[in-house]
Backbone as JSON, one array per atom type, in Angstrom:
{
  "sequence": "XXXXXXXXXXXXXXXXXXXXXXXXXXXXXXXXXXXXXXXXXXXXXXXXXXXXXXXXXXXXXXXXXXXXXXXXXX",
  "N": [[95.17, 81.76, 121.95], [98.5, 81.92, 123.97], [100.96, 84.06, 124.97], [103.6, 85.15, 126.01], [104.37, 88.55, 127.98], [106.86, 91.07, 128.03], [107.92, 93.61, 129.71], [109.46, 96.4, 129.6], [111.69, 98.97, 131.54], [110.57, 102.2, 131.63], [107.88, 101.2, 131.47], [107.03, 99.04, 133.09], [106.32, 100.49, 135.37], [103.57, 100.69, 137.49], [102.43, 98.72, 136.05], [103.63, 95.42, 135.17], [106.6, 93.05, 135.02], [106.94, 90.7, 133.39], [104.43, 88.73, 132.01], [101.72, 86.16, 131.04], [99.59, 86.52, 128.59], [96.32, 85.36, 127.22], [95.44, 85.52, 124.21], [93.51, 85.99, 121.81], [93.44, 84.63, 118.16], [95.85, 85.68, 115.69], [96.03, 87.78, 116.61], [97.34, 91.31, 116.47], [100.43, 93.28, 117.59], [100.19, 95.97, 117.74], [97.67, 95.84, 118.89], [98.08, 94.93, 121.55], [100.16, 96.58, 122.55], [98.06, 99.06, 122.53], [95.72, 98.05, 124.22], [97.15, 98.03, 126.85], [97.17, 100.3, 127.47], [99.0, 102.3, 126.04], [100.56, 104.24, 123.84], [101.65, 104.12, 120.39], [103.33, 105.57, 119.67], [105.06, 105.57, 121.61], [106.42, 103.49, 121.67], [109.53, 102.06, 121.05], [111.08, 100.11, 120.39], [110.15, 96.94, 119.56], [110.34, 93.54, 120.2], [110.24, 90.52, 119.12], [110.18, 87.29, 119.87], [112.78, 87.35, 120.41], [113.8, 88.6, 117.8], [113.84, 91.33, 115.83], [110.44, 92.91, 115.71], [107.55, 94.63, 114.27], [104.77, 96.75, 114.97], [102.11, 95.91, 113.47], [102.76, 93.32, 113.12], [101.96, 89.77, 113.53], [101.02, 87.65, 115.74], [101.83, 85.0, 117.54], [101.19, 81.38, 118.86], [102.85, 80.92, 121.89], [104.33, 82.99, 121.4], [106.91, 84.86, 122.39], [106.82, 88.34, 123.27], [108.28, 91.57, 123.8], [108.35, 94.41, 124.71], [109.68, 97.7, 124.31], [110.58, 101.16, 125.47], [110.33, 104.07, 124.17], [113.83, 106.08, 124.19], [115.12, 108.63, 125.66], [117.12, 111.95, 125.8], [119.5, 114.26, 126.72]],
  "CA": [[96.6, 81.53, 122.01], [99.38, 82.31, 124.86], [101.9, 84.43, 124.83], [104.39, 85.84, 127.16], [104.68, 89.58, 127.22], [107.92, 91.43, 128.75], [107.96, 95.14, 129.67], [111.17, 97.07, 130.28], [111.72, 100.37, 131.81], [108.88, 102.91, 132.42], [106.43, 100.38, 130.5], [106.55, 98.48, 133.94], [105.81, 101.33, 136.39], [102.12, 99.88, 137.54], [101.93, 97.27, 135.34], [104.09, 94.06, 135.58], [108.02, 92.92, 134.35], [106.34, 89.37, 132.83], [102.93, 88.28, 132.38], [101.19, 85.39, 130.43], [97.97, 86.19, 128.45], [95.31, 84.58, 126.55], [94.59, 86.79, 123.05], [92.39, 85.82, 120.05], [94.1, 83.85, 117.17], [95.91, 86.92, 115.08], [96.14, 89.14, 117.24], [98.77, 92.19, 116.31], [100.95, 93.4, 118.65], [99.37, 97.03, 118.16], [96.9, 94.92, 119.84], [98.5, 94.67, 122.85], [100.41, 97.95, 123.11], [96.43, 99.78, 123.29], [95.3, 97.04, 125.63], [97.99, 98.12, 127.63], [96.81, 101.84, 127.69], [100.47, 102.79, 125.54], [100.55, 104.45, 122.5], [102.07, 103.69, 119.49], [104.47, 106.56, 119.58], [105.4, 105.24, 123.11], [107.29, 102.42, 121.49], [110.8, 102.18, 120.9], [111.59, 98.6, 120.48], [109.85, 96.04, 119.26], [110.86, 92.51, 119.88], [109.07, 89.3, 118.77], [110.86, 85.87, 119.93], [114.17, 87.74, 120.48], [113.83, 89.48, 116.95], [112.78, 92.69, 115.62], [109.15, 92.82, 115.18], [106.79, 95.62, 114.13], [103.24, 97.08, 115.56], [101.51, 94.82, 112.59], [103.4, 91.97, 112.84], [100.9, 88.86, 113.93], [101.56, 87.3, 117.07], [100.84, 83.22, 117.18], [100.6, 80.67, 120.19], [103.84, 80.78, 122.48], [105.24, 83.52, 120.96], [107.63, 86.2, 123.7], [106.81, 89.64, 122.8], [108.94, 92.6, 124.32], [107.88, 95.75, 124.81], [110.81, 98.48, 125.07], [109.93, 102.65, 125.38], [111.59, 105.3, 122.94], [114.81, 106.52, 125.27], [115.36, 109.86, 125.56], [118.04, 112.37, 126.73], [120.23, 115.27, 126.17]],
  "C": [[97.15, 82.2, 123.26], [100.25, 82.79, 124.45], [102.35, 84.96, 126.04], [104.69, 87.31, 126.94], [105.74, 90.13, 128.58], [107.84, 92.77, 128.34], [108.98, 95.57, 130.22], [110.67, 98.89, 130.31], [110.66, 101.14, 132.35], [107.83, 101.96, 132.12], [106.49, 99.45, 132.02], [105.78, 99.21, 135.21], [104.09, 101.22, 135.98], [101.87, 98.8, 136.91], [102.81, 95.68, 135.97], [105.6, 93.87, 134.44], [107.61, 91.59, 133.81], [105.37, 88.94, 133.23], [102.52, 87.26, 131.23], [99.82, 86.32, 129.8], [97.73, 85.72, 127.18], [95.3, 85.79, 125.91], [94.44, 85.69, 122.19], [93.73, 85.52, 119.1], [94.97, 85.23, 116.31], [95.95, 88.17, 115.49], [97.07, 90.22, 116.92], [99.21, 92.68, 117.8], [100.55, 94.84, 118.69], [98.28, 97.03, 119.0], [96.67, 95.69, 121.3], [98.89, 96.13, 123.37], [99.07, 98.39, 123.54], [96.17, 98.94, 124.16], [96.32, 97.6, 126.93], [98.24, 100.17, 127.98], [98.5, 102.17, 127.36], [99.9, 103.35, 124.45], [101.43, 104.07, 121.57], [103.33, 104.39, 119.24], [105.2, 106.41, 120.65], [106.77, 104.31, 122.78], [108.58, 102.48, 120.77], [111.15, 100.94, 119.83], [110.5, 97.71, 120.37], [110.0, 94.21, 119.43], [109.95, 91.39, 119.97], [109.87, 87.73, 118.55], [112.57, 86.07, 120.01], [114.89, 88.04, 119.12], [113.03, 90.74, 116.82], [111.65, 92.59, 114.95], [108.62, 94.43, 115.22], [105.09, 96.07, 114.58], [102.35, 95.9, 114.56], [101.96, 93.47, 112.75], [102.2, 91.61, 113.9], [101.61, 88.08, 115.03], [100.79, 85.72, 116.94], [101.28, 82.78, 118.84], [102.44, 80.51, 120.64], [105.13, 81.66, 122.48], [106.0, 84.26, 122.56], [107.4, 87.4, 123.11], [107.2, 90.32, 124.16], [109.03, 93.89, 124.13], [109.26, 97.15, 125.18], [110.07, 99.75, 124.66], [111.21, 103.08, 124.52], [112.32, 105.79, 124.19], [115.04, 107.88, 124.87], [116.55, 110.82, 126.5], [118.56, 113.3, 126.44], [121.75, 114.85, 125.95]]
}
């Protein structure tokens, strides 16, 4: 399957602001975060087709997944 994945904020520093890839049928989106050398505690935001999705949630063919970081500040 294809999907589109979108990284905001620090999650682009070295990597990329939109990229296409090829993953395995079922893939989760915890998946992807590790593939993407992140951790799980890294993640803020969730979004899956311009809803809120979760690390488990299943990812299918065309989906948009959006990657946002936990914000921090005083």
């Amino acid at each position: 399957m294809r999907i589109t994945l979108k990284l905001f904020a620090t999650f682009r520093n070295g990597r990329f602001k939109v990229a296409e890839q090829e993953l395995p049928d079922g893939t989760e989106v915890r998946a992807v975060v590790l593939s993407l050398g992140l951790t799980e505690e890294e993640i803020g935001i969730v979004m899956l087709n311009g809803r809120h999705g979760e690390l488990d949630s299943k990812l299918a063919d065309q989906d948009t997944l959006s990657l946002f970081p936990l914000v921090g500040g005083g």
